[in-house]
N, CA, C and O atoms as a printed pandas DataFrame, in Angstrom:
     atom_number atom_name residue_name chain_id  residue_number  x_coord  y_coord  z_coord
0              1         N          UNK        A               1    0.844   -1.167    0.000
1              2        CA          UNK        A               1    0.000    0.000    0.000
2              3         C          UNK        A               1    0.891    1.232    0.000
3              4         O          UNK        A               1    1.918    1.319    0.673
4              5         N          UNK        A               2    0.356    2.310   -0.917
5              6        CA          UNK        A               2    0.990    3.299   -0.960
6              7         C          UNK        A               2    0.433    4.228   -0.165
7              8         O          UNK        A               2   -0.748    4.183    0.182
8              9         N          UNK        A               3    1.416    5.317    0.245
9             10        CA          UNK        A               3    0.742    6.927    0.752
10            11         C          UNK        A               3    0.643    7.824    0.125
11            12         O          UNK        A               3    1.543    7.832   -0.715
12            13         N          UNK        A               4   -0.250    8.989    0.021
13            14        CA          UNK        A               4   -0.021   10.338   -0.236
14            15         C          UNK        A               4   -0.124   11.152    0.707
15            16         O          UNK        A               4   -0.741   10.869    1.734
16            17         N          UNK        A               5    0.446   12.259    0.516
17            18        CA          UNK        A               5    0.557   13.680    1.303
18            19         C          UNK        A               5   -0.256   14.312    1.032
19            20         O          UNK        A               5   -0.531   14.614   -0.130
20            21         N          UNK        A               6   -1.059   14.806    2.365
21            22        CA          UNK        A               6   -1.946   15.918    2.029
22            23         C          UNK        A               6   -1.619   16.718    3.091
23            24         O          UNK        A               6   -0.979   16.053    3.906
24            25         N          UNK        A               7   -1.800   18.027    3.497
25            26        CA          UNK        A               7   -2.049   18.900    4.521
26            27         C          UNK        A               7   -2.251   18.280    5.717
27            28         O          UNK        A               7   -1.452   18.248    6.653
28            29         N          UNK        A               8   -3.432   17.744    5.665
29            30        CA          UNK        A               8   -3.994   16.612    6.551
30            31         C          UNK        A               8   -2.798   15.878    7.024
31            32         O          UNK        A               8   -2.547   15.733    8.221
32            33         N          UNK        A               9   -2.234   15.522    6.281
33            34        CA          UNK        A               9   -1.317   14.047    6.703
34            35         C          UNK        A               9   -1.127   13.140    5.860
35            36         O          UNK        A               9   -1.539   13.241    4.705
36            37         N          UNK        A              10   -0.454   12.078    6.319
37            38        CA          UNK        A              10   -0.263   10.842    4.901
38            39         C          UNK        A              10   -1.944   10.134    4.931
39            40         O          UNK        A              10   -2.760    9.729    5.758
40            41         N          UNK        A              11   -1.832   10.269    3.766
41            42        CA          UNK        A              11   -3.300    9.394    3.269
42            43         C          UNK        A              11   -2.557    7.515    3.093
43            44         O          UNK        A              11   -1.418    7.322    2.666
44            45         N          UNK        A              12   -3.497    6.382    3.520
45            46        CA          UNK        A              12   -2.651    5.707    2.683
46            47         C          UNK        A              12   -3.836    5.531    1.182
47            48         O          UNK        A              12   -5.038    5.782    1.104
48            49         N          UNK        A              13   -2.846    4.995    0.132
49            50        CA          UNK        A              13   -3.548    4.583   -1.018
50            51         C          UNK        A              13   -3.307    3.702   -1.599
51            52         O          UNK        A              13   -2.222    3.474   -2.134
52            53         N          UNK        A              14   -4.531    2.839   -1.618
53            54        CA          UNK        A              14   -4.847    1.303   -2.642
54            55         C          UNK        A              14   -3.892    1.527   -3.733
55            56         O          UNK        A              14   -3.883    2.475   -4.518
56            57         N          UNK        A              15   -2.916    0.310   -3.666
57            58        CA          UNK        A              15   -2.778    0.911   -5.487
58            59         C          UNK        A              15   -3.170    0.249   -6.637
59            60         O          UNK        A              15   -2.556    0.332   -7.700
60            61         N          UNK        A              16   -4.141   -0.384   -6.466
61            62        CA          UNK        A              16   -5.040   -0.974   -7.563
62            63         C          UNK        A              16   -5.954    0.289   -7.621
63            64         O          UNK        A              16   -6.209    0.584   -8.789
64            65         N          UNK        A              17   -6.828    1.570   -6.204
65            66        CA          UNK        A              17   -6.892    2.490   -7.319
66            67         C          UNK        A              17   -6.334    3.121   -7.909
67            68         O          UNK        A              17   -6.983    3.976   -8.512
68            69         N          UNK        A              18   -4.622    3.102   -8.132
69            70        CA          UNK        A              18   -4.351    4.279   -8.781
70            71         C          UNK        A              18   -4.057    3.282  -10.046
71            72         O          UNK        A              18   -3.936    3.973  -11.058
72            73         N          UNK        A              19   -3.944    2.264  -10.250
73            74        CA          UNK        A              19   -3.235    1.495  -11.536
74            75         C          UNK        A              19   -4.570    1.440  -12.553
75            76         O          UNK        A              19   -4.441    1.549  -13.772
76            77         N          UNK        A              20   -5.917    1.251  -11.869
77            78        CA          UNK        A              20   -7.263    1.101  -12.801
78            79         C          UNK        A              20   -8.192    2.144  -12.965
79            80         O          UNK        A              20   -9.113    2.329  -12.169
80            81         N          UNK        A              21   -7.965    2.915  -14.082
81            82        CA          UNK        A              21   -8.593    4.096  -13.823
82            83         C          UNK        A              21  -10.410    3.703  -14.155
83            84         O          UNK        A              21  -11.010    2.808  -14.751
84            85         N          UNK        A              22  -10.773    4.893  -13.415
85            86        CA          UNK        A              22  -12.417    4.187  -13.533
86            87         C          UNK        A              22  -12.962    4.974  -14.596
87            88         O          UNK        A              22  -12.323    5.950  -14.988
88            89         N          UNK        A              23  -14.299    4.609  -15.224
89            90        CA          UNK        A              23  -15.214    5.324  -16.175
90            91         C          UNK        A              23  -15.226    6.474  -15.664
91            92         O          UNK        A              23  -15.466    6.805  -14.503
92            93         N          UNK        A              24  -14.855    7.331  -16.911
93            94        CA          UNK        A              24  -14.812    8.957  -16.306
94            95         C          UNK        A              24  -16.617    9.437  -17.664
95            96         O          UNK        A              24  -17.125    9.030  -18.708
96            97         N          UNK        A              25  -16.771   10.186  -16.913
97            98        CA          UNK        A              25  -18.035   11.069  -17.254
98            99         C          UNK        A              25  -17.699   11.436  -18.654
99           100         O          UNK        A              25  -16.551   11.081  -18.924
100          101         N          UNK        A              26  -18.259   11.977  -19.555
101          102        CA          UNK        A              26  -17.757   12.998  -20.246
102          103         C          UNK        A              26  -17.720   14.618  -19.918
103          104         O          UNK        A              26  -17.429   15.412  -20.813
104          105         N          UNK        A              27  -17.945   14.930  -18.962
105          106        CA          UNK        A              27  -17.798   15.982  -18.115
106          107         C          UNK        A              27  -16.637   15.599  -17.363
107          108         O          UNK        A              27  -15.745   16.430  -17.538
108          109         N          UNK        A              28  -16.333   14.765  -16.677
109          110        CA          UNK        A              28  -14.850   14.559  -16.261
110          111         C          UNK        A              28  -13.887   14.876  -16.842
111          112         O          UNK        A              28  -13.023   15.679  -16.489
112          113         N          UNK        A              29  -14.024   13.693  -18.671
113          114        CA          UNK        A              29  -13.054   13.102  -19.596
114          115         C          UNK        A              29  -13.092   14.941  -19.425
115          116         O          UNK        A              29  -12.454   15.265  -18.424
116          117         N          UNK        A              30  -13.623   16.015  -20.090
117          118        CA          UNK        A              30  -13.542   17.944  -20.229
118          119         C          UNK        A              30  -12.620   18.164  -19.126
119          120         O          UNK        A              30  -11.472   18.603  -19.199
120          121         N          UNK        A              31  -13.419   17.720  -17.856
121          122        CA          UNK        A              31  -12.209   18.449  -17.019
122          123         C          UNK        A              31  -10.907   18.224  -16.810
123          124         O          UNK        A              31  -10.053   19.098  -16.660
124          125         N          UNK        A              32  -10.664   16.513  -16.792
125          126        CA          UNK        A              32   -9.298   15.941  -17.301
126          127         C          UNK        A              32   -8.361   16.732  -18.201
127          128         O          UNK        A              32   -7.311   17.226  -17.789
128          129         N          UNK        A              33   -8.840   16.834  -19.572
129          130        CA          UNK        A              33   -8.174   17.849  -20.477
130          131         C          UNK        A              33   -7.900   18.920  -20.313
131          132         O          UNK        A              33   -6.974   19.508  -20.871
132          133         N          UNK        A              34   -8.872   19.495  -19.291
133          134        CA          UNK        A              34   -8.456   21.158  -19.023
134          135         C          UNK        A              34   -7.270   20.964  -18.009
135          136         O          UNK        A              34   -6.302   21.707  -18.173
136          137         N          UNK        A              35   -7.225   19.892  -16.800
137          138        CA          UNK        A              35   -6.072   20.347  -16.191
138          139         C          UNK        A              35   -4.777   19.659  -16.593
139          140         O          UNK        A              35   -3.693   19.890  -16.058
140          141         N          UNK        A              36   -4.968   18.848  -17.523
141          142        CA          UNK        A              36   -3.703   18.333  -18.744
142          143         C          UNK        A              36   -3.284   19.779  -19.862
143          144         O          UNK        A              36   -2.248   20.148  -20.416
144          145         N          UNK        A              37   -4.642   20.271  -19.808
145          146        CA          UNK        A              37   -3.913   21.847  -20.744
146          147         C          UNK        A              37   -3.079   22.989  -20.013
147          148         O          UNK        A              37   -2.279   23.830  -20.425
148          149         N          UNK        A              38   -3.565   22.693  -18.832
149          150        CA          UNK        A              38   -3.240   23.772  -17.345
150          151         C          UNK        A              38   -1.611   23.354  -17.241
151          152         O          UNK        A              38   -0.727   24.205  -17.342
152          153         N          UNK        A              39   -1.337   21.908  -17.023
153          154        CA          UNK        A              39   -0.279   21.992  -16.169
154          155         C          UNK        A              39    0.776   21.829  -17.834
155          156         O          UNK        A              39    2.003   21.925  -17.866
156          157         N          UNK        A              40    0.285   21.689  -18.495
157          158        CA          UNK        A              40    1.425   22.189  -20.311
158          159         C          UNK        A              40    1.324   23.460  -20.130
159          160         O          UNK        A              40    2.500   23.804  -20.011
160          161         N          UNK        A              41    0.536   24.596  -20.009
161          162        CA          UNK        A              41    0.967   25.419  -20.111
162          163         C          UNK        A              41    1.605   25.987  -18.969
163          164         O          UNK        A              41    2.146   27.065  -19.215
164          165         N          UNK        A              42    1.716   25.537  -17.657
165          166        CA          UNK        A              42    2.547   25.566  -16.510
166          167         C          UNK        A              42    3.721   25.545  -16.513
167          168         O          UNK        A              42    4.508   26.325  -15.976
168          169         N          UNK        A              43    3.964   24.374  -17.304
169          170        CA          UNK        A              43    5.326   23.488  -17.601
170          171         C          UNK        A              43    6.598   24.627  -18.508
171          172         O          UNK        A              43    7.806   24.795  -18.344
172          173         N          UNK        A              44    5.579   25.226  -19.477
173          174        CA          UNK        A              44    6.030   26.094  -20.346
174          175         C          UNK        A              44    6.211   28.089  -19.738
175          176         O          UNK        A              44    6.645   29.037  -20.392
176          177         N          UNK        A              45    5.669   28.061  -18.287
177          178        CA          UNK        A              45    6.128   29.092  -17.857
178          179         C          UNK        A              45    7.332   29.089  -16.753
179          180         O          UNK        A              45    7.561   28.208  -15.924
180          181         N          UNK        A              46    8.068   30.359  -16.974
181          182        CA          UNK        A              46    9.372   30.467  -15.815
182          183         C          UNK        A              46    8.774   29.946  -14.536
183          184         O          UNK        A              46    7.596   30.268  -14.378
184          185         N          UNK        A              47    9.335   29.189  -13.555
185          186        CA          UNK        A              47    9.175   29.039  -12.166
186          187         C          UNK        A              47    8.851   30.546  -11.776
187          188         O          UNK        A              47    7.820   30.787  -11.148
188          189         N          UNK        A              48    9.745   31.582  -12.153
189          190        CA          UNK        A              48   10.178   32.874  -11.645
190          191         C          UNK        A              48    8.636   33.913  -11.492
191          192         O          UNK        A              48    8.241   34.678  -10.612
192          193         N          UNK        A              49    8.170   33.553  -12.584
193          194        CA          UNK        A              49    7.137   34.154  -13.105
194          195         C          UNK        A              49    5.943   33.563  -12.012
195          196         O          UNK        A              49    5.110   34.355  -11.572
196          197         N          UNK        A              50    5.923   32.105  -11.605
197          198        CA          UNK        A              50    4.491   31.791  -10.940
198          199         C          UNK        A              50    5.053   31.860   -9.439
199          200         O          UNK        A              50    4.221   32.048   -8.552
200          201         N          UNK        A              51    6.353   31.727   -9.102
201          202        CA          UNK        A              51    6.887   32.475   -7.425
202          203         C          UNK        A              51    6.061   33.403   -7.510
203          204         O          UNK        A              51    5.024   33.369   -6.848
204          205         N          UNK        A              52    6.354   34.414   -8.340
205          206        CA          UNK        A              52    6.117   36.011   -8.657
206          207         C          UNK        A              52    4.979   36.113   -8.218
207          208         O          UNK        A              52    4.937   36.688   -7.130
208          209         N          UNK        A              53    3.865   35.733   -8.690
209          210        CA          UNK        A              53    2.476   35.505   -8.987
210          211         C          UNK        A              53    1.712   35.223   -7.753
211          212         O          UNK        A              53    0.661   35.792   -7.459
212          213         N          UNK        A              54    2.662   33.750   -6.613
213          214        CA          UNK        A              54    2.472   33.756   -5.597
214          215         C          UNK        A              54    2.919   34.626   -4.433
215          216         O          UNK        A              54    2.549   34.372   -3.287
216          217         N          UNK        A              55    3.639   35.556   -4.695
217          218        CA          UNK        A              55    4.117   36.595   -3.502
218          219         C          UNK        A              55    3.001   37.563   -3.769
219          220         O          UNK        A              55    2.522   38.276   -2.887
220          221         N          UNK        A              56    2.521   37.558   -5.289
221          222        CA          UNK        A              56    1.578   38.731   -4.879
222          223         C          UNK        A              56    0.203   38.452   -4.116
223          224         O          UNK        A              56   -0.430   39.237   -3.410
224          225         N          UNK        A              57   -0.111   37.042   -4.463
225          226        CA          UNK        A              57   -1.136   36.576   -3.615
226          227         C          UNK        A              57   -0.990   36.767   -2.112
227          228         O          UNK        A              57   -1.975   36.817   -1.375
228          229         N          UNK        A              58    0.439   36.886   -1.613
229          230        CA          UNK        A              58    1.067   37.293   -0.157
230          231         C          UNK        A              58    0.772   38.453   -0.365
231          232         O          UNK        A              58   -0.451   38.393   -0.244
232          233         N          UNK        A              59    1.052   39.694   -0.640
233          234        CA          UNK        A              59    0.672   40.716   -0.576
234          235         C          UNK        A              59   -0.316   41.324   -0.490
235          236         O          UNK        A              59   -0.271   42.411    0.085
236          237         N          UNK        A              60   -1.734   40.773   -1.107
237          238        CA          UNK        A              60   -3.061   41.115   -0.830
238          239         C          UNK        A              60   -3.127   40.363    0.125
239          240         O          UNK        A              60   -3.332   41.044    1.130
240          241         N          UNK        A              61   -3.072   39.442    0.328
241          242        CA          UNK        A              61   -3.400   38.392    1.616
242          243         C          UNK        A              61   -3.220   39.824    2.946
243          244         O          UNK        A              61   -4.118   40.451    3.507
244          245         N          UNK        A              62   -2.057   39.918    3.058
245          246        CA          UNK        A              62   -1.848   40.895    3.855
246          247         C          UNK        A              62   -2.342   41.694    3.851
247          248         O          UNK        A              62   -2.645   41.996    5.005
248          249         N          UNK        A              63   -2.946   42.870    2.629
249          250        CA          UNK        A              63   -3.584   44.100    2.539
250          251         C          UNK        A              63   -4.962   43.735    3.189
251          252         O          UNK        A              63   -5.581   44.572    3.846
252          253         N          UNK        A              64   -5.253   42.932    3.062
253          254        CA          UNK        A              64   -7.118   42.538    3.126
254          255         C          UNK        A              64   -6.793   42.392    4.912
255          256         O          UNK        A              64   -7.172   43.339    5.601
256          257         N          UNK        A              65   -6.153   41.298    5.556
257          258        CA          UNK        A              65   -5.709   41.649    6.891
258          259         C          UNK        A              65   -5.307   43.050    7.296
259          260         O          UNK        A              65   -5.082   43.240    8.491
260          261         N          UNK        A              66   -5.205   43.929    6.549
261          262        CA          UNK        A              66   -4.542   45.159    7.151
262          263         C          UNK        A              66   -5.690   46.141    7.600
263          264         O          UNK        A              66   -5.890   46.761    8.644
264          265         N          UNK        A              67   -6.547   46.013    6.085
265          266        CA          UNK        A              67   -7.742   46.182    5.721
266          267         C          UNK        A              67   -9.013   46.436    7.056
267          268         O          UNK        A              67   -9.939   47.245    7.113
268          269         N          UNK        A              68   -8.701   45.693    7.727
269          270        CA          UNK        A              68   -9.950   44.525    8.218
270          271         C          UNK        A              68  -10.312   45.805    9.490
271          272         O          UNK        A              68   -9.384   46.553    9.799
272          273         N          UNK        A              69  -11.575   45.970   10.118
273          274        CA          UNK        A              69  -11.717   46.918   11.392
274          275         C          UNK        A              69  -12.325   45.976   12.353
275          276         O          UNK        A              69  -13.517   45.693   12.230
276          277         N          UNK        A              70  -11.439   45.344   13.526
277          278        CA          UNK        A              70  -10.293   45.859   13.359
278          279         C          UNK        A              70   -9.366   44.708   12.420
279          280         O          UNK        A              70   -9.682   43.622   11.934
280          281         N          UNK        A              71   -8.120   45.467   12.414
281          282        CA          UNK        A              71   -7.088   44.620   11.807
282          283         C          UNK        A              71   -6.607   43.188   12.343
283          284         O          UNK        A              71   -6.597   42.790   13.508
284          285         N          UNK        A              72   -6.253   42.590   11.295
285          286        CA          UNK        A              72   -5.729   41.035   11.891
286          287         C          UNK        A              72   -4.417   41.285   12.131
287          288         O          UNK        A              72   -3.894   40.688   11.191
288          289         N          UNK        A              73   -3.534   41.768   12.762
289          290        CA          UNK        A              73   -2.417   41.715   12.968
290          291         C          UNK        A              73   -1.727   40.387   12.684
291          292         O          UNK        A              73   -0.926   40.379   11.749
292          293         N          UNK        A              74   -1.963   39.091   13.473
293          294        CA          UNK        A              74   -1.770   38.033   13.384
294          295         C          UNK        A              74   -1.586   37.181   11.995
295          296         O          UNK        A              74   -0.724   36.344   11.730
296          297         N          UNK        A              75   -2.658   37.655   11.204
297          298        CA          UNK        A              75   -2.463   36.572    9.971
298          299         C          UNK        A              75   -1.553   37.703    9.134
299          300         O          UNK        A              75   -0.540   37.374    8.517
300          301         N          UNK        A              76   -2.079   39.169    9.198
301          302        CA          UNK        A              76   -1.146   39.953    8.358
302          303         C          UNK        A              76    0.067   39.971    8.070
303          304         O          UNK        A              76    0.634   40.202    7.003
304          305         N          UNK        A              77    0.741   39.520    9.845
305          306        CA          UNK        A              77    2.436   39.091   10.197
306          307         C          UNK        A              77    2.942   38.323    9.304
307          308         O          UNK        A              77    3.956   38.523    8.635
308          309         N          UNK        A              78    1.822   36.913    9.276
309          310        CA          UNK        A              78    1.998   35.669    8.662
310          311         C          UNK        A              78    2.110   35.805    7.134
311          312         O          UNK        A              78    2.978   35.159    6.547
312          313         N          UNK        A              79    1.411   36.482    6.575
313          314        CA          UNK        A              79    1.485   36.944    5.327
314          315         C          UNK        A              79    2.773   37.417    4.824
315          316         O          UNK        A              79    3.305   36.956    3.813
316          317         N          UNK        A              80    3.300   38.416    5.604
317          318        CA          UNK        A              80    4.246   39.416    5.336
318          319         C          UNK        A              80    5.668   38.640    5.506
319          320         O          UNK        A              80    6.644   38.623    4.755
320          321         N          UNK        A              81    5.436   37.996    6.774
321          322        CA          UNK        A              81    6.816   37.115    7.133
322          323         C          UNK        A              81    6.707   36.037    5.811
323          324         O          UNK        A              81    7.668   35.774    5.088
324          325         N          UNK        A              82    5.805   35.665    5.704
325          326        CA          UNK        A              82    5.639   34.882    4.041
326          327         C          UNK        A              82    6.251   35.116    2.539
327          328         O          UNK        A              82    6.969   34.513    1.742
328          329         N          UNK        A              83    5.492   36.427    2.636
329          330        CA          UNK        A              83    6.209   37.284    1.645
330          331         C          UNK        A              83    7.839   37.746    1.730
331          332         O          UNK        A              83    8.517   37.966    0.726
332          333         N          UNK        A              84    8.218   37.825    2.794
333          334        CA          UNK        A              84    9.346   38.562    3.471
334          335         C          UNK        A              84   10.479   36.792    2.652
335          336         O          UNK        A              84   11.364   36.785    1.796
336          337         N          UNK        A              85    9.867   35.643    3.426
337          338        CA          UNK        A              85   10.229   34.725    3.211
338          339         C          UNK        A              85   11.121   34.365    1.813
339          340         O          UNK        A              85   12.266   33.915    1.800
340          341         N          UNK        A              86   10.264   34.695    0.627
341          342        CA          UNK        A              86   10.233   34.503   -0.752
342          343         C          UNK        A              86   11.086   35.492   -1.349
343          344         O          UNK        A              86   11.879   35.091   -2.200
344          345         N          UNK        A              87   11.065   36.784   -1.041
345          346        CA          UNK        A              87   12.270   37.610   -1.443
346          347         C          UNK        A              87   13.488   37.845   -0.921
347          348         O          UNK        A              87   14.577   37.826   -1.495
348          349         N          UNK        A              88   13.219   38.082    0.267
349          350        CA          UNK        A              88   14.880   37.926    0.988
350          351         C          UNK        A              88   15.407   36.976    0.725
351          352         O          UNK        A              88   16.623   37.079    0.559
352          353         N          UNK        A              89   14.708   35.463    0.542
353          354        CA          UNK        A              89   15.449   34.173    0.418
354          355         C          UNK        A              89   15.916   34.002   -0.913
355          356         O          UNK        A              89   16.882   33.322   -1.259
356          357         N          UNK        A              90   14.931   34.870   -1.848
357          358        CA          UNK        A              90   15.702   34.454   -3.760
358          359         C          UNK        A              90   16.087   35.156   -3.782
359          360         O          UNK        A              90   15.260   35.805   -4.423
360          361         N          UNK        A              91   17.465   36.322   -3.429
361          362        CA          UNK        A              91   17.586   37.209   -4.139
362          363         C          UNK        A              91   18.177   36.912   -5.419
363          364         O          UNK        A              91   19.059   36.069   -5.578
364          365         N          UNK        A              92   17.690   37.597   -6.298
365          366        CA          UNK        A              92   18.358   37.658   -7.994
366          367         C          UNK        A              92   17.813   36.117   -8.831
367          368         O          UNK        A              92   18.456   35.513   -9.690
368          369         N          UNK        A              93   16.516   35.759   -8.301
369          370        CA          UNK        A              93   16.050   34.809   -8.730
370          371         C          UNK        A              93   14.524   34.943   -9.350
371          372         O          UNK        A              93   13.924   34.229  -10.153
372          373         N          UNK        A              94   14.223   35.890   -8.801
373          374        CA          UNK        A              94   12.402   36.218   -9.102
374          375         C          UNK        A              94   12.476   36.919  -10.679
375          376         O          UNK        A              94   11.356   37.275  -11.046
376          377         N          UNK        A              95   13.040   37.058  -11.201
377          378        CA          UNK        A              95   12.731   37.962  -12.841
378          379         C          UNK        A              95   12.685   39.333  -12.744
379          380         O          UNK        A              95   13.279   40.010  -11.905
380          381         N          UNK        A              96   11.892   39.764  -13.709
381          382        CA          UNK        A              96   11.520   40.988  -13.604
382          383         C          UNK        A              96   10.773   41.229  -12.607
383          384         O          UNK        A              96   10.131   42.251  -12.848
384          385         N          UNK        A              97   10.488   40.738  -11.442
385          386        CA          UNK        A              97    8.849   40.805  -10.730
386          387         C          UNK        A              97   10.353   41.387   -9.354
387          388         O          UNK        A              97    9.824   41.884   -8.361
388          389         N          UNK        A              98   11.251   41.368   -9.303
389          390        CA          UNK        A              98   11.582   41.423   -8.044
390          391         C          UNK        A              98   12.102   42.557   -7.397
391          392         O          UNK        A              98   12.233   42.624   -6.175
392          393         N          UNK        A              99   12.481   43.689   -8.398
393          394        CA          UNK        A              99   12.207   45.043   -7.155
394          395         C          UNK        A              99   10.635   45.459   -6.958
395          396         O          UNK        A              99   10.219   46.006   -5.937
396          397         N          UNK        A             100    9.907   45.153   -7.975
397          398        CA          UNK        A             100    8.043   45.138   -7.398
398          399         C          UNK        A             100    8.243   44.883   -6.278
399          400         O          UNK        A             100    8.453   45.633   -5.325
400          401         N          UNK        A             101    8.164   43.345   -6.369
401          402        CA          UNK        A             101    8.258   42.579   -4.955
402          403         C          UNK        A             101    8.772   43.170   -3.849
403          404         O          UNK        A             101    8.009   43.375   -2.906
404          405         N          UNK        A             102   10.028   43.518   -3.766
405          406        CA          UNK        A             102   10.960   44.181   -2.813
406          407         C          UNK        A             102   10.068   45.736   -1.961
407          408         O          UNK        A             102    9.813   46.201   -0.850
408          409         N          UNK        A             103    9.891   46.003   -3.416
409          410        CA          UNK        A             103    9.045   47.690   -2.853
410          411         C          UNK        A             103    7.988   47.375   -2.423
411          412         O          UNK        A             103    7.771   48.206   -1.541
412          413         N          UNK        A             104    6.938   46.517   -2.479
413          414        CA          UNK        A             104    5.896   45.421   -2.081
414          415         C          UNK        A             104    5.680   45.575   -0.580
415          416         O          UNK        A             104    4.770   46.179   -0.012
416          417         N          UNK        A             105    6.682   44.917   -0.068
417          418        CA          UNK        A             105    7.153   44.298    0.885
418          419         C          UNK        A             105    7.344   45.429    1.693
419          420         O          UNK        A             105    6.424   45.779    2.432
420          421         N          UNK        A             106    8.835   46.310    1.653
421          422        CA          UNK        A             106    8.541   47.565    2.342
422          423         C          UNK        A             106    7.434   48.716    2.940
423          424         O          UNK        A             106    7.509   49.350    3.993
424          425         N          UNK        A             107    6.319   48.755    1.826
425          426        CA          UNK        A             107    4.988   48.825    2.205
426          427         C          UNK        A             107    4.074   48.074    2.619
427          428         O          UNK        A             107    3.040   48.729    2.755
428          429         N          UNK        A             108    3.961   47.114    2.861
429          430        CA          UNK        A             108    3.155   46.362    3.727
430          431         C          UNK        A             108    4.009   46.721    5.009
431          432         O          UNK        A             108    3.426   47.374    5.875
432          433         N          UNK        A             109    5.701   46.264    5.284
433          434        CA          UNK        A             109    6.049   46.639    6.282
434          435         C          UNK        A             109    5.679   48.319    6.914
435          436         O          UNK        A             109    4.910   48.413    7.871
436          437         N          UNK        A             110    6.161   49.307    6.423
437          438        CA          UNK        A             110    5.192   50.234    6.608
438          439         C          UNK        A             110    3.776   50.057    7.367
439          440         O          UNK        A             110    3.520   50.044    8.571
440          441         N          UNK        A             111    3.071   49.944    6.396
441          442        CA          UNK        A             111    1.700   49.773    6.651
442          443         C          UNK        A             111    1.610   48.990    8.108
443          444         O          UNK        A             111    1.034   49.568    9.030
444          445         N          UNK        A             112    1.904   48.309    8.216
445          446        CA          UNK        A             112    1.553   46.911    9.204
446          447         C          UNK        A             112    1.929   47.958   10.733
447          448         O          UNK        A             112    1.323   47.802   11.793
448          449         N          UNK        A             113    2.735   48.711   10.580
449          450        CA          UNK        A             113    3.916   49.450   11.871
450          451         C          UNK        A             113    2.944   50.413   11.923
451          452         O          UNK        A             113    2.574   50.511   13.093
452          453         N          UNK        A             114    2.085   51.516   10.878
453          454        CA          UNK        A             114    1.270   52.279   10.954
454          455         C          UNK        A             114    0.037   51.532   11.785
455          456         O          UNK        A             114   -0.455   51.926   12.842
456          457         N          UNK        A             115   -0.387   50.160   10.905
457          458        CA          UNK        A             115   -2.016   50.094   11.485
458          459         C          UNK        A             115   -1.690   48.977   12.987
459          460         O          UNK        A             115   -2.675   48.358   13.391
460          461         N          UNK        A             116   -0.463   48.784   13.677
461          462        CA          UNK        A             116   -0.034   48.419   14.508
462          463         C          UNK        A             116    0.045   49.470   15.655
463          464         O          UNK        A             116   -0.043   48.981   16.781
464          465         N          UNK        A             117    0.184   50.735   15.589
465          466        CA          UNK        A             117    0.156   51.489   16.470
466          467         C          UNK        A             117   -1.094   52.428   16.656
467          468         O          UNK        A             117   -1.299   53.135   17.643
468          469         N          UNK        A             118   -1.917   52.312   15.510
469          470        CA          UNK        A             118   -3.357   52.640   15.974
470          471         C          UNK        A             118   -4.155   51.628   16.989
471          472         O          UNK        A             118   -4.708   51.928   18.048
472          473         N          UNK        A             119   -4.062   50.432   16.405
473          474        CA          UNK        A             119   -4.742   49.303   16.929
474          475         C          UNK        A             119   -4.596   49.440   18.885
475          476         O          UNK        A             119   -5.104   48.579   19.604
C-alpha cells in the first residue's frame, strides 16, 4: 500500500486504485483535459514568473488583513513574514517581478507598523 501527502497528513492509497482508472463522465473526460492543458501550459512558464504571482497573492493576503476593522495583525504578520520569506530568500532569482516585490514588501512593512500602532 501506498501513501499520499496531504495537509492533513499521509493518506494511505490502494494501489489498484491508482493502476485502474475508472469510467470517467464525459464531463470529467472535459475536465481531465483542461487540467492536462493547465499543467502544459505551466510546464512552459518560468518558475520565476508563478513564485512572482504567488508573492503577490502574499501581498493582498496581507492588505485585506490590514484592511480589516479591526485589523488582523496576526495573519497579516503571517502573510508578510511569508512574503518577506520569498524575497529575501531568492535574491536575484524572481525575474523581472523582483524590485516590485521588494518595494511590495517595504509597504506592507510600513503599513503593518502604521495600522499596529493605531490598533
Amino acid at each position: 500500500m501506498s501513501s499520499l501527502w496531504t495537509p492533513g497528513g499521509e493518506r494511505p492509497v490502494e494501489r489498484d486504485r491508482i493502476d485502474e482508472p475508472a469510467e470517467l463522465t464525459q464531463e470529467q473526460e472535459e475536465l481531465v483535459a483542461e487540467l492536462q492543458a493547465a499543467r502544459e501550459q505551466l510546464a512552459h512558464t518560468p518558475a520565476s514568473l508563478v513564485v512572482a504571482n504567488h508573492a503577490i497573492g502574499l501581498f493582498q493576503l496581507a492588505a485585506i488583513h490590514l484592511d480589516r476593522d479591526p485589523p488582523n495583525l496576526d495573519d497579516a504578520r503571517l502573510a508578510i513574514d511569508a512574503l518577506s520569506a520569498i524575497v529575501d530568500g531568492l535574491p536575484g532569482r524572481l525575474g523581472e517581478e523582483e524590485e516590485a516585490l521588494k518595494e511590495a514588501l517595504a509597504q506592507l512593512r510600513l503599513a503593518f507598523v502604521e495600522v499596529s500602532k493605531r490598533s
